[in-house]
C-alpha positions, 0 to 999 in steps of 0.5 A: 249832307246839304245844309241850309242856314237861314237868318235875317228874320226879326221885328219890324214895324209897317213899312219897314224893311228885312233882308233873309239870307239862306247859305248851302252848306255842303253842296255849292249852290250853283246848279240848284233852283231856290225857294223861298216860302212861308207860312203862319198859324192856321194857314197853308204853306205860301211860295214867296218868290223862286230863282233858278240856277243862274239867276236870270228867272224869277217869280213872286207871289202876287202878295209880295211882288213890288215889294220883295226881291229875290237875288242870289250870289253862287259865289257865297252859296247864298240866296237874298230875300229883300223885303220892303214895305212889310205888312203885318200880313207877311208875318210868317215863319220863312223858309228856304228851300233848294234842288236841282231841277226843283223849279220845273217839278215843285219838289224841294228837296233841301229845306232851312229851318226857317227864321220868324219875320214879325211886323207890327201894326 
């Protein structure tokens, strides 16, 4: 029943900037932690950044943090994920991912369909 529905992904250049949006379908997104994670070929599954419930907790990779920015609007059942200062190194197929509790256990249970983040040298 829950949907999750991802844009924003494309090409950039080094430097430059993307913002990720996920939208829950079916469920109101208030109550559930969310994730974002990546991944590119040949390497594991990275977790980007997360956001509880409310908002008032969260955390970044070491990779990423300075640089991007997690934010949630419950009212639009809608997670962000601002990027700044892309590196080629954060090409990746993005995820988000979603569930109740999720944070405390690292089970996800809801999950988009990713959108392709490139950054060109």
């Amino acid at each position: 029943q829950v949907q999750l529905v991802e844009s924003g992904g494309g090409l950039v250049q080094t430097g430059g900037s993307l913002r990720l949006s996920c939208v829950q379908i079916g469920r109101a997104l208030s109550s559930f932690d969310v994730a974002w994670f990546r991944q590119a070929p040949g390497k594991e599954r990275e977790r980007v950044s997360t956001i509880n419930w409310d908002g008032g907790r969260t955390t970044y990779a070491e990779s990423v943090k300075g640089r991007f920015t997690i934010s949630r609007d419950n009212a639009k059942n809608t997670v962000y994920l601002q990027m700044d200062n892309l590196e080629p190194v954060d090409t990746a197929v993005y995820y988000c991912a979603t569930g109740i509790g999720s944070l405390l256990v690292d089970r996800w249970a809801h999950w988009g369909q990713g959108t392709q983040v490139t950054v060109s040298s």
